[in-house]
C-alpha positions as CSV (number, residue, x, y, z in Angstrom):
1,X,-30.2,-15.4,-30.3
2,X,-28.2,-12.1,-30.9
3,X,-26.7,-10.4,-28.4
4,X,-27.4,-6.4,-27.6
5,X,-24.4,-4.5,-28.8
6,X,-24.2,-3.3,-24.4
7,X,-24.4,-6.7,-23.1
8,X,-21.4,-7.9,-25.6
9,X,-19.8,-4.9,-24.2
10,X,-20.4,-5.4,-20.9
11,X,-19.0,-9.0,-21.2
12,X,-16.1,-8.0,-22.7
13,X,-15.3,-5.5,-20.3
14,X,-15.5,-7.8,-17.7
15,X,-13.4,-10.5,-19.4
16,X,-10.4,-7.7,-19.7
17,X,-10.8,-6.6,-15.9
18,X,-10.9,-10.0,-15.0
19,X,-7.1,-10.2,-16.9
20,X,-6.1,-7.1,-15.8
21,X,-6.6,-8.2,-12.1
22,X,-5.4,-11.6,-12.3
23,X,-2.1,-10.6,-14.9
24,X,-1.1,-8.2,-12.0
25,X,-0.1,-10.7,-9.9
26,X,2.7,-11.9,-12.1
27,X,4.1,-8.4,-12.6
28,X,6.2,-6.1,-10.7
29,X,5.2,-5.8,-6.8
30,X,2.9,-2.8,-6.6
31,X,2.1,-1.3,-3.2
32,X,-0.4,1.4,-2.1
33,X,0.6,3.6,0.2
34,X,-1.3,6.1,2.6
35,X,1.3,8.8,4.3
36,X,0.6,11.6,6.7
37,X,3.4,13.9,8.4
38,X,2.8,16.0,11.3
39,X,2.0,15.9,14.7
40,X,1.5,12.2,15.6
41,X,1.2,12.5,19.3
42,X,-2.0,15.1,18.5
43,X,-3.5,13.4,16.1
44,X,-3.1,9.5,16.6
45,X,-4.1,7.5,19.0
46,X,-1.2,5.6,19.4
47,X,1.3,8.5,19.5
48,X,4.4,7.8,17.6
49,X,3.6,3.9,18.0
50,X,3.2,1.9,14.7
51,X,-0.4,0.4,15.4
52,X,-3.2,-0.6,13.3
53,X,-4.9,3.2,14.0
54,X,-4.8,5.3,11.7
55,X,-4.2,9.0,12.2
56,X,-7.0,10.9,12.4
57,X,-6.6,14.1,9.8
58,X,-7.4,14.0,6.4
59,X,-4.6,11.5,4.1
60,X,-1.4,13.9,3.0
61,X,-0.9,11.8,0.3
62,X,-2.1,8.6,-1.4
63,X,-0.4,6.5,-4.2
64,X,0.6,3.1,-5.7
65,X,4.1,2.4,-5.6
66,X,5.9,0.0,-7.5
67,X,9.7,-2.1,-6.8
68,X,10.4,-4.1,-3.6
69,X,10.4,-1.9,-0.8
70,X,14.1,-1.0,0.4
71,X,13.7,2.5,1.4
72,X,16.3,4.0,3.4
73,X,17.9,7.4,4.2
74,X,20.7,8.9,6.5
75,X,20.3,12.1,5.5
76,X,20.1,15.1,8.3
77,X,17.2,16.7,6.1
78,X,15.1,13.2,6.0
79,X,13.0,14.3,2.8
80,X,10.4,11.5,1.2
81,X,12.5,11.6,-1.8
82,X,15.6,10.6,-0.4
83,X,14.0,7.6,1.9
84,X,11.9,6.2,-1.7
85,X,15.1,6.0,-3.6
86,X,17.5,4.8,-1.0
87,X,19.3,7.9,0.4
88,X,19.0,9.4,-3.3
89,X,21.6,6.5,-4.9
90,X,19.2,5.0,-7.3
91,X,16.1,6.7,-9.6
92,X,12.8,7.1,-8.4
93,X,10.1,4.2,-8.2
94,X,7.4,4.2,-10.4
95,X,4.6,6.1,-8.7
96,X,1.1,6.7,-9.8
97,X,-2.4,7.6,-9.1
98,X,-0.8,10.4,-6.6
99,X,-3.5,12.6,-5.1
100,X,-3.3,14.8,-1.6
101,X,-6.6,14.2,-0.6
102,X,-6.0,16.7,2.6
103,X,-4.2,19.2,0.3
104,X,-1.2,19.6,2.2
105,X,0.8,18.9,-0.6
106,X,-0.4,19.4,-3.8
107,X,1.9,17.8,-6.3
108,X,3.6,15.0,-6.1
109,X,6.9,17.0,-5.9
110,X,6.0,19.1,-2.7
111,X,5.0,15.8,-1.1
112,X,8.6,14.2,-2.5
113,X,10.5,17.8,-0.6
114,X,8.7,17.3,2.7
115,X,10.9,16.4,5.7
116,X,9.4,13.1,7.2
117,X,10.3,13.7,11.2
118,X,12.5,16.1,13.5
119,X,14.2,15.6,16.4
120,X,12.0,15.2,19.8
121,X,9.2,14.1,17.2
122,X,8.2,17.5,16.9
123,X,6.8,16.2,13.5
124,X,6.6,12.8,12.4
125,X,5.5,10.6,9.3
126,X,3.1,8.1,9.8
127,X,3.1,5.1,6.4
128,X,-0.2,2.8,5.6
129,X,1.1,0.3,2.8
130,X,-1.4,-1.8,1.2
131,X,-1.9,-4.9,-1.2
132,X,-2.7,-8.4,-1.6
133,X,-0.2,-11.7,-2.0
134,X,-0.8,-14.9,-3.4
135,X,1.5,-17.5,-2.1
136,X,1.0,-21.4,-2.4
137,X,2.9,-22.1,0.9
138,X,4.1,-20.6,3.6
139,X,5.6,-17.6,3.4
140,X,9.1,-16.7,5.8
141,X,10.2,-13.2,5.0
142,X,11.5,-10.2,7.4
143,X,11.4,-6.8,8.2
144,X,13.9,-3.9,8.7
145,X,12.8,-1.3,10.9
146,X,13.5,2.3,12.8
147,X,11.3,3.5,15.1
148,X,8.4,1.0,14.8
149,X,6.6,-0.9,12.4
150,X,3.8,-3.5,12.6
151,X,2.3,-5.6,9.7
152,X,-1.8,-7.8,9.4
153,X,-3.5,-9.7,7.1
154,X,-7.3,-10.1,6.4
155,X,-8.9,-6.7,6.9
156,X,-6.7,-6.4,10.4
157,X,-8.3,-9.8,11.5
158,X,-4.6,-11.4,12.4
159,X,-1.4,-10.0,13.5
160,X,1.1,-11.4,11.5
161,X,4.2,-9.2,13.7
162,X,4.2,-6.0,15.8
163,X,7.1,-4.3,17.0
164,X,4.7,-0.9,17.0
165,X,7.1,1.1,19.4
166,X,9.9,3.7,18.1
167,X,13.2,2.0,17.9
168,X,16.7,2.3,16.7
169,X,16.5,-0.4,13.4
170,X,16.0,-3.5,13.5
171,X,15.0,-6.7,11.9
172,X,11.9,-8.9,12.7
173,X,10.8,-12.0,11.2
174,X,7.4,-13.4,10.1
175,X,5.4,-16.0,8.6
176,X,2.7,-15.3,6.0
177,X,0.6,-18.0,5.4
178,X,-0.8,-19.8,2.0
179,X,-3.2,-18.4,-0.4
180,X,-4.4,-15.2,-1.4
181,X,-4.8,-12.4,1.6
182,X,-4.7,-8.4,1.7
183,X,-2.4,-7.2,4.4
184,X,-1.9,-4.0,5.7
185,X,1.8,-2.5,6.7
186,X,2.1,0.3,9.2
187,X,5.3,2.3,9.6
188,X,6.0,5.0,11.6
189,X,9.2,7.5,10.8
190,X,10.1,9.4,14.3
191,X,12.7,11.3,15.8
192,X,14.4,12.7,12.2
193,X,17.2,10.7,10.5
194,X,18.1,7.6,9.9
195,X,14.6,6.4,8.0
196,X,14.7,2.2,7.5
197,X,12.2,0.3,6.1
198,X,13.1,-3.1,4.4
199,X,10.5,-6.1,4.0
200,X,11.8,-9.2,2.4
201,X,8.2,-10.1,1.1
202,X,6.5,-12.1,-2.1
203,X,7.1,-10.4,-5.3
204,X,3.4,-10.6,-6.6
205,X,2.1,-8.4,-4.5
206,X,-0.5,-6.4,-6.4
207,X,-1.9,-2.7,-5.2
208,X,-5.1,-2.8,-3.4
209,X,-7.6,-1.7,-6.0
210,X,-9.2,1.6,-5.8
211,X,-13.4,1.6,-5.2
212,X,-13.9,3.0,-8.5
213,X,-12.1,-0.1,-10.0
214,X,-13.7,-2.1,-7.7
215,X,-17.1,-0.8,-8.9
216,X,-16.5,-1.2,-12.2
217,X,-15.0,-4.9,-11.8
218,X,-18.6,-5.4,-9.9
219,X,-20.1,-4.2,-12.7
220,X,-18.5,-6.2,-15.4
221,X,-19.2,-9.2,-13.4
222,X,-22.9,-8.5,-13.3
223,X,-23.1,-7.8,-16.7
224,X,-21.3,-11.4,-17.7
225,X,-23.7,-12.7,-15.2
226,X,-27.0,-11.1,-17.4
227,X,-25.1,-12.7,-20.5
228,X,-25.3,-16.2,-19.3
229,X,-28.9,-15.7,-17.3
230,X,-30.4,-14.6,-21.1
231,X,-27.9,-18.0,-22.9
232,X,-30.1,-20.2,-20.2
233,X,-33.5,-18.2,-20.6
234,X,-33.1,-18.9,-24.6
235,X,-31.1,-22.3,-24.9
């Protein structure tokens, strides 16, 4: 039987999603990130700590990130620019899908000029880093961190380390285990300059997928579904 010209489309899309998803894994490690600055100890639960509680204002920015993440700045003015490209020595990571969903900054650029943290924590910056991994065994990597940082897998369900405190930097160890898992990173930037955050973690990490994306994946899954419900029905 012929197929309607929608459900060949809806097949196909769902054949191209499905590479898209699963050819991501071998690229270049892709991170999302959620980032508010401001007043930590007013608006999170935790205070300056680097805990799986989110602050509670609107995001100041959201965006997928892309490189290993070795961010790092000395500077006295602290800026988001200088701490994505390593204290300003080496370009810019690829960053996309940038929005400012409470509208504190705008453009990407504002948000790349704001200071992350002052002295006394009169402000601070508070990092949500996403993604998923795929790893046949066990996993050993580490951590570099100032002033707290604290890192799960599973939709929160394990602890995989948590030095959540502010801190001079330092570097902890973990162990992710095998197979495929999300995992959420939490970072916390306090107390103004120096800014460290190096993770030592698998290189197929792939950006958690928006819900648009994940709606239409859904969908495309369906409609392959339909496409081998009407084969049967007419075999």
């Amino acid at each position: 039987m012929t197929k309607t010209p929608y459900v060949g489309a809806i097949a196909a899309l769902a054949l191209a999603l499905t590479v898209t998803f699963a050819g991501a894994a071998t690229a270049t490690p892709i991170y999302t990130v959620d980032a508010w600055i401001g007043n930590l100890k007013a608006d999170h639960t935790g205070g300056t700590n680097a805990n799986n509680v989110l602050p509670s204002p609107a995001v100041d920015a959201h965006f997928t990130i892309a490189g290993p993440i070795d961010w790092i700045t000395s500077r006295g003015t602290n800026l988001v620019r200088d701490f994505l490209t390593k204290d300003g020595a080496v370009a810019l990571p690829a960053i996309g899908g940038y929005t400012s969903p409470s509208a504190h900054y705008a453009t990407l650029a504002s948000f790349l000029a704001a200071s992350m943290s002052a002295g006394g924590d009169a402000y601070s910056a508070f990092f949500h880093i996403t993604g998923t991994y795929g790893s046949a065994t066990s996993y050993a990597g580490s951590i570099r961190h100032d002033d707290g940082a604290s890192l799960y897998i599973d939709n929160g369900a394990t602890q995989i380390f948590g030095h959540a405190p502010e801190t001079s930097a330092i570097t902890d160890s973990f162990v992710l285990p095998a197979g495929s898992h999300n995992f959420d990173l939490y970072y916390v930037e306090g107390n103004g300059a120096p800014s460290v955050l190096k993770i030592n973690f698998p290189s197929n990490v792939v950006a958690t997928p928006e819900p648009a994306a994940l709606a239409l994946f859904g969908t495309g899954l369906l409609g392959l579904g339909l496409v081998r419900r009407r084969r049967r029905r007419h075999a």
